[in-house]
C-alpha positions as CSV (number, residue, x, y, z in Angstrom):
1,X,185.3,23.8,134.1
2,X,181.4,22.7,134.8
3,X,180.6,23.4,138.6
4,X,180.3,19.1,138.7
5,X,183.6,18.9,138.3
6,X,185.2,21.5,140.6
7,X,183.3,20.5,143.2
8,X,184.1,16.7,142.6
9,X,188.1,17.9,142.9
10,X,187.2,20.0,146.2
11,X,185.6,17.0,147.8
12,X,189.4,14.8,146.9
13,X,191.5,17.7,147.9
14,X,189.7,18.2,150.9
15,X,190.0,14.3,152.4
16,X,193.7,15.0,152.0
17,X,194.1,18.0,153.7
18,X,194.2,16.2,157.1
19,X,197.9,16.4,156.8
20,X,198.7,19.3,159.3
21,X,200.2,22.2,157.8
22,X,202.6,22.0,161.4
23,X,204.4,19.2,159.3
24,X,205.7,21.3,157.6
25,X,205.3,24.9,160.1
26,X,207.5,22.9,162.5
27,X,210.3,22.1,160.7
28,X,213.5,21.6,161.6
29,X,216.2,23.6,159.5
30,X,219.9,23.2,159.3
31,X,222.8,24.2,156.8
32,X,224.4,20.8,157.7
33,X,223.4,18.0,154.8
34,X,223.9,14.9,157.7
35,X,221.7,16.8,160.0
36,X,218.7,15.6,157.3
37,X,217.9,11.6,157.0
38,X,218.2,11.1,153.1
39,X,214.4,10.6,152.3
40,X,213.0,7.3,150.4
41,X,209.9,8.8,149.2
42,X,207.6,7.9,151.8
43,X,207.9,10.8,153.8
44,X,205.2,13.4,153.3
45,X,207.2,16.1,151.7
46,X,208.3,13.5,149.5
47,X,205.5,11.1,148.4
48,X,204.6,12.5,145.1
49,X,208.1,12.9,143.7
50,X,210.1,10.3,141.7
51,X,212.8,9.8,143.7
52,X,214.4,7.9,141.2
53,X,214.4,10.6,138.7
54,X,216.5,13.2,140.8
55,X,219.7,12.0,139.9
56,X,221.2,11.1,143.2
57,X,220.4,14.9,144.8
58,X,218.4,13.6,147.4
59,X,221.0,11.1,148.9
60,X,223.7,12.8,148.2
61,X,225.4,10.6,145.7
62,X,225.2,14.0,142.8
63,X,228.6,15.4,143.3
64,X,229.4,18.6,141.9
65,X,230.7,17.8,137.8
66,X,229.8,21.3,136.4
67,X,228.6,25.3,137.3
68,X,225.6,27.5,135.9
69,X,226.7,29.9,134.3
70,X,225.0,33.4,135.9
71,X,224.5,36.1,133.3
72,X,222.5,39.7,135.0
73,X,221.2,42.4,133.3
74,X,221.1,44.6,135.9
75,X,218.8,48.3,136.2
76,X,221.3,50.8,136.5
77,X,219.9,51.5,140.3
78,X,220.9,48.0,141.4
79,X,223.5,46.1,142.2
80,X,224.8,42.5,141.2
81,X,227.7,40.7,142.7
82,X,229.4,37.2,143.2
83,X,229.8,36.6,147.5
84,X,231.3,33.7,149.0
85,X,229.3,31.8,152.0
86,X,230.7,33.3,154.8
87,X,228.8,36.5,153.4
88,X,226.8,37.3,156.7
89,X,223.7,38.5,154.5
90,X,223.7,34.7,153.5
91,X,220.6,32.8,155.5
92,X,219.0,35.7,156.1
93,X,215.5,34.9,154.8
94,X,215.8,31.1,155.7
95,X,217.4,28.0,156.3
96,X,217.5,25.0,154.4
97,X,214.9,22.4,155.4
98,X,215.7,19.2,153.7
99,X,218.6,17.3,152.3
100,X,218.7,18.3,148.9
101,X,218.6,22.3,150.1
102,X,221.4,21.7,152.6
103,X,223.5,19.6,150.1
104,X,222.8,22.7,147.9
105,X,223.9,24.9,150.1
106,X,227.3,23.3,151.2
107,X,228.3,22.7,147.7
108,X,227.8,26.2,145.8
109,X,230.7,27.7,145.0
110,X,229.6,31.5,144.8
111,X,226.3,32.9,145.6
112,X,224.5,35.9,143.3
113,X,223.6,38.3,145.0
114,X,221.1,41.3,143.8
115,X,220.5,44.4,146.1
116,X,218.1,47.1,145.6
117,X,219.3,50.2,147.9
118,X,216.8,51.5,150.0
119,X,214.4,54.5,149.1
120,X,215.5,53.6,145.6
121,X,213.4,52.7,142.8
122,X,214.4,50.6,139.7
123,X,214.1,51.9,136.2
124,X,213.6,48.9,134.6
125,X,213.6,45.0,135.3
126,X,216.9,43.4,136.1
127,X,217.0,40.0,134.8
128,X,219.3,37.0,136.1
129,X,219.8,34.6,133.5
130,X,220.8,31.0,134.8
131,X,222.4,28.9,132.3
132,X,222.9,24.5,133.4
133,X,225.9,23.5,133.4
134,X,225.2,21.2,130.7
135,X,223.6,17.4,129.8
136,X,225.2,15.1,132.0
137,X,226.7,17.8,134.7
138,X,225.1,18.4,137.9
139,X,225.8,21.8,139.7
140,X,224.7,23.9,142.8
141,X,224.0,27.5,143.5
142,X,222.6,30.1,145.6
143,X,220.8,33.3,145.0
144,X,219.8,36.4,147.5
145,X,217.5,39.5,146.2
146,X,217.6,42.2,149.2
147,X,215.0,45.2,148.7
148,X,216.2,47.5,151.0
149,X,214.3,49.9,153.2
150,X,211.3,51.3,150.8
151,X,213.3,50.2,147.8
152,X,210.9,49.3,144.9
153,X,212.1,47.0,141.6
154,X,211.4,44.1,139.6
155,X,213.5,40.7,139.3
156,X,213.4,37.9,136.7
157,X,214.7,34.7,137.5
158,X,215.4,33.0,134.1
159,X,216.2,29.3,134.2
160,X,217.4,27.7,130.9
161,X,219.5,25.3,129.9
162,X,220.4,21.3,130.5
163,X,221.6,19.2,133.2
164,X,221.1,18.7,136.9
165,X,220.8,21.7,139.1
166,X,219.8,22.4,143.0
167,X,219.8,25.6,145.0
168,X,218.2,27.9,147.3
169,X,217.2,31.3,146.5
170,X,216.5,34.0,149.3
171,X,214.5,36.6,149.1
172,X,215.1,39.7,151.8
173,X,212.5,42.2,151.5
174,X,212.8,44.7,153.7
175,X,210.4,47.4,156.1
176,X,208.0,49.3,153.5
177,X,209.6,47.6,150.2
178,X,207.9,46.7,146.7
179,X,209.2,43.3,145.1
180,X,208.4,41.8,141.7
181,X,209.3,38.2,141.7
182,X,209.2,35.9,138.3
183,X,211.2,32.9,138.2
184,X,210.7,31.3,135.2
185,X,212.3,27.4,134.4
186,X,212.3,27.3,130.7
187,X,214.6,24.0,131.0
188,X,215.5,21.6,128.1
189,X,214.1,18.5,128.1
190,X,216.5,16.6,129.9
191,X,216.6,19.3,132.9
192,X,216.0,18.6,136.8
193,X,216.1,21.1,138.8
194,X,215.4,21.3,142.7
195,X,214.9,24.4,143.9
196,X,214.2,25.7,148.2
197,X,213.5,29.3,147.6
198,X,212.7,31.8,151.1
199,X,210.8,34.7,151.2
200,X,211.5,37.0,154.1
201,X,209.1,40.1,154.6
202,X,209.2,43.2,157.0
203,X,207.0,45.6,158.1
204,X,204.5,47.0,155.7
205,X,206.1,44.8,152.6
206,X,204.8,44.0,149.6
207,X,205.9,41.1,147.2
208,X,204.3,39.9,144.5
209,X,206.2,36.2,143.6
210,X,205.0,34.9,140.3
211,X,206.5,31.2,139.8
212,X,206.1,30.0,135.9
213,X,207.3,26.6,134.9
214,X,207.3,25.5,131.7
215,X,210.7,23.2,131.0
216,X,212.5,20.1,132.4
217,X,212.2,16.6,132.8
218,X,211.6,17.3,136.7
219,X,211.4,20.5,138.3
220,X,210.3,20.9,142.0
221,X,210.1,24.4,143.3
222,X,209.6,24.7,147.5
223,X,209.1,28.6,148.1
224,X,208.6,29.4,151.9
225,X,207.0,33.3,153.1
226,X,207.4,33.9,156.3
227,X,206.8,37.7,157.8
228,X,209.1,39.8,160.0
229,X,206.9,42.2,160.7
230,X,203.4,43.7,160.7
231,X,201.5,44.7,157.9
232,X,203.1,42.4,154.9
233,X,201.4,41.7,152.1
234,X,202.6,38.3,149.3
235,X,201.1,37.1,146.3
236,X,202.2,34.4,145.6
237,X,201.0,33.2,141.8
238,X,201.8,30.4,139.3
239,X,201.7,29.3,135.8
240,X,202.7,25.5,134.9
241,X,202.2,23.6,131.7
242,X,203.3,19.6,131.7
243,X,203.8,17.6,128.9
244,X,204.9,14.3,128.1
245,X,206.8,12.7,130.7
246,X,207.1,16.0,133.0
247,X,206.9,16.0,136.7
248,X,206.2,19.2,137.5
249,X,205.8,19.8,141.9
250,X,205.4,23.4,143.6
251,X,205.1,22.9,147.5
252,X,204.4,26.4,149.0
253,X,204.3,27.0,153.0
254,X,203.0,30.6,154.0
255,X,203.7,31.0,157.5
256,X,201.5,33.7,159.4
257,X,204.1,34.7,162.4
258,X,203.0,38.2,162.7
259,X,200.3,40.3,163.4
260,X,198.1,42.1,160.4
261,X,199.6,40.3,157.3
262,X,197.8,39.2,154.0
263,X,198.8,36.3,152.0
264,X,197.1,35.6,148.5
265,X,198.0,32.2,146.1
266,X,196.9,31.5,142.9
267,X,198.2,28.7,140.9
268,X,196.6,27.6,137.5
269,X,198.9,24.2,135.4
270,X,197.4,22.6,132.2
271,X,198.7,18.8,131.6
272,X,199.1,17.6,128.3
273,X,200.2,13.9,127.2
274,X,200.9,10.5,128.2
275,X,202.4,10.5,131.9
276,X,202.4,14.1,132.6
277,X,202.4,14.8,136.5
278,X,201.8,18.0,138.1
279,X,201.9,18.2,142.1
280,X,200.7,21.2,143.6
281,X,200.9,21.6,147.6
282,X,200.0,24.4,149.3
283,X,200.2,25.3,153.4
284,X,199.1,28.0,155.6
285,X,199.4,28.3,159.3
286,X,198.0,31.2,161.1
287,X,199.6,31.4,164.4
288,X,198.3,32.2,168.0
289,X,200.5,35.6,167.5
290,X,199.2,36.4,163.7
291,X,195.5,38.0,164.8
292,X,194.0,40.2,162.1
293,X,195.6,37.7,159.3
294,X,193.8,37.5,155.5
295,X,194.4,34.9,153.3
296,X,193.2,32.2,150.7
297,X,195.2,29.9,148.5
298,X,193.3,28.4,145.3
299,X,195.0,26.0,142.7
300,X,193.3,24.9,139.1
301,X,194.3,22.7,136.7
302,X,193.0,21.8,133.8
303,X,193.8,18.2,131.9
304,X,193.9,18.3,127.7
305,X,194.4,14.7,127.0
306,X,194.4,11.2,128.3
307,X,196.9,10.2,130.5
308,X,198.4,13.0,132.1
309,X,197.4,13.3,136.3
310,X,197.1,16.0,138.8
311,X,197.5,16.1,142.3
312,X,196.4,19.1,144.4
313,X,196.8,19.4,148.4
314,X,195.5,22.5,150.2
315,X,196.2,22.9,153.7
316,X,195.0,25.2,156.4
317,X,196.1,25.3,159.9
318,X,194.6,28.6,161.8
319,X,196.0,28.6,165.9
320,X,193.5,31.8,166.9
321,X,190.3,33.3,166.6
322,X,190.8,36.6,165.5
323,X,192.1,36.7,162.1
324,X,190.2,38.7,159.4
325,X,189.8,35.6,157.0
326,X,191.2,32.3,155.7
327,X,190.1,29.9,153.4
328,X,191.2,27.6,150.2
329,X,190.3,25.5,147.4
330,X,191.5,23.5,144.4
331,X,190.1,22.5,141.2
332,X,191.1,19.9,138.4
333,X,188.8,19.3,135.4
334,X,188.7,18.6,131.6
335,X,187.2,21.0,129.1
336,X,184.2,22.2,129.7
337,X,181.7,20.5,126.6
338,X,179.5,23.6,126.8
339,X,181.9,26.4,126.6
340,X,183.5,24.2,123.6
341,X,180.3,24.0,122.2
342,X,179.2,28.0,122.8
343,X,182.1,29.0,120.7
344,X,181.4,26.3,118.0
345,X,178.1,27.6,117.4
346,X,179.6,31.1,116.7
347,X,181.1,29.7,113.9
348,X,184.7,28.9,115.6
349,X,186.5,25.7,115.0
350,X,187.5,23.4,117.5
351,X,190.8,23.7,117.2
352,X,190.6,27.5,117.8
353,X,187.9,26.7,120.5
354,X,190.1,24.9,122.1
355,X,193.1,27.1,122.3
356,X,191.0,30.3,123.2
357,X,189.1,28.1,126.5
358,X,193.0,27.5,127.7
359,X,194.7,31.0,126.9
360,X,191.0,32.1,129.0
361,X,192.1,29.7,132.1
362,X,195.4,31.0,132.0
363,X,194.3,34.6,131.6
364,X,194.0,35.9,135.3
365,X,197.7,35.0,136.1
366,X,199.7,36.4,132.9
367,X,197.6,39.9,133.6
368,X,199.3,39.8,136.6
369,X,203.0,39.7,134.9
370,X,203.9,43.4,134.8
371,X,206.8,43.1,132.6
372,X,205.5,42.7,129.1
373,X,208.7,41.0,127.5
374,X,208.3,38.0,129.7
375,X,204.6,37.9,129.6
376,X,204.6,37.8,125.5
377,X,207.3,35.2,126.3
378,X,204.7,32.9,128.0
379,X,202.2,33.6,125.8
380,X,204.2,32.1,122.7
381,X,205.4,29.3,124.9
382,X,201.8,28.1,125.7
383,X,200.8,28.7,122.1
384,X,203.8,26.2,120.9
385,X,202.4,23.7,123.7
386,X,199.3,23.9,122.2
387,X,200.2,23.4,118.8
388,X,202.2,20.4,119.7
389,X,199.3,18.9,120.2
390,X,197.1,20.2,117.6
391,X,194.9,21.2,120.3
């Protein structure tokens, strides 16, 4: 992107980040679906998403017609199993805190749950494969990854599939543990998915939560971090590509409760084609309690064609003095002419010039993917966008 530009999306994001980040740091949390006002798209957490297009989850009208189908290949250190919802573990990292969560909630039938025992440190990735329950079907579910005491491991979150799906997905990390978070929502086409997901951190944590969406017809992701305890540390990164017709939204809250934590959030989306949407929305409060805090959130996007639109919200709400740092940014910006034209002059065509300025903007974030089957995954995927296009 040219520095004109960037600064040009700065100056936007920035007259919308009068919105308090309290909206959405106060808010009130219930398992009970009638305890929530069914939205009409006015509200603030609601205003950029298609109400229409969500198939009747926000107002209650989706009944249950179908089930995912939960398929885990599990390291041999951790354990997977199927709990009902009076499981007391269940809640643990958070509460639903809107309509569609709560529905999601009261309607699962059995929760996953993945456990990590403590001092215990996974051999390889366990991967969770979560299947729709088909075009047509809508179903709900629930997840739970605990890292025990100093346990250490990496999860994969793999969404395929068709058909209407909402849940909430808790993440329980506790004192002194290492995490490895990558949801990915590879959905067909005809996919909408709604997903609450809670992240839960103690003392001296460490999670890395790497969000990649790449499917669907609508996906909205909501992950909440909230710390236990001293000393916690979350990266939170994303990848998103939309195309045609996608609504892609990621609302992210990081809520500074404790003393001496760190919070980091990249997110980087390319938009492609006529009516592709992609809503980013990130908030951080700092409480009065949370001195010594660190953090910044920065989103980028980048637009390849006519017609396609981003939105991108930061919000910062700091409550004392003595925090270590805090800032944010966003970005959103065609291709840069002069980095187009460095690499033409070197004798590469467009085409290729093209492909090699997005596979560079999406660079810092796949490095980050430790698991190299599900980063080479990604890279194809954003190859195949690209080629869709002729780009």
């Amino acid at each position: 992107m040219t520095v004109t530009e960037e600064n040009t999306a700065n100056t936007a994001s920035a007259a919308e980040a009068v919105v308090p980040a309290t909206s959405r740091g106060e808010r009130f949390s219930s398992y009970d679906v009638e305890a929530f006002e069914v939205p009409g798209g006015r509200e603030e957490n609601w205003r950029f998403t298609p109400m229409k297009r969500l198939r009747g989850l926000h107002d209650g009208s989706a009944a249950a017609t179908g089930e995912v189908k939960v398929d885990a290949e599990a390291a041999p250190e951790v354990r997977v199993e199927t709990v009902g919802r009076d499981d007391a573990r269940l809640g643990e990292a958070g509460t639903p805190s809107d309509r569609v969560a709560a529905q999601a909630y009261s309607a699962f039938t059995g929760a996953t749950l993945v456990t990590v025992p403590k001092e215990t440190k996974a051999s390889k990735p366990t991967v969770v494969r979560i299947t729709g329950p088909g075009e047509g079907r809508t179903a709900f579910g629930h997840v739970q990854v605990r890292a025990e005491r100093f346990a250490e491991a990496a999860i994969v979150l793999d969404h395929v599939g068709s058909g209407t799906y909402a849940d909430n997905v808790e993440f329980v990390i506790g004192d002194g543990a290492q995490l490895t978070v990558v949801s990915v929502q590879d959905w067909a086409d005809d996919a909408v998915h709604v997903s609450e997901q809670h992240l839960r951190l103690g003392r001296d944590a460490t999670l890395k939560h790497i969000v990649v969406t790449l499917g669907g017809d609508l996906v909205r992701v909501s992950p909440t971090a909230t710390f236990a305890g001293p000393g916690g540390d979350v990266d939170m990164l994303g990848l998103y590509f939309a195309d045609t017709g996608q609504h892609q939204e990621h609302r992210l809250f990081v809520d500074h409760e404790a003393p001496h934590c760190k919070s980091n959030v990249l997110y980087k989306g390319a938009l492609q084609g006529d009516g592709a949407h992609a809503v980013w929305i990130g908030d951080v409060l700092i409480r009065a309690a949370a001195e010594g805090t660190e953090t910044f959130e920065l989103n980028r996007n980048l637009v390849l064609t006519e017609g396609a639109r981003a939105d991108s919200v930061p919000n910062l709400e700091i409550e004392t003095g003595e925090i270590e740092g805090a800032g944010h940014a966003s970005a959103t910006g065609r291709f840069d002419d002069e980095q187009l034209f460095y690499l033409q002059s070197r004798g590469i065509a467009e085409e290729q010039a093209r492909r090699l300025v997005v596979r560079g903007f999406f660079h810092e974030i796949l490095m980050r993917i430790d698991i190299p089957e599900v980063r080479e995954r990604l890279e194809n995927a954003i190859e195949a966008e690209l080629q869709a296009i002729g780009a």
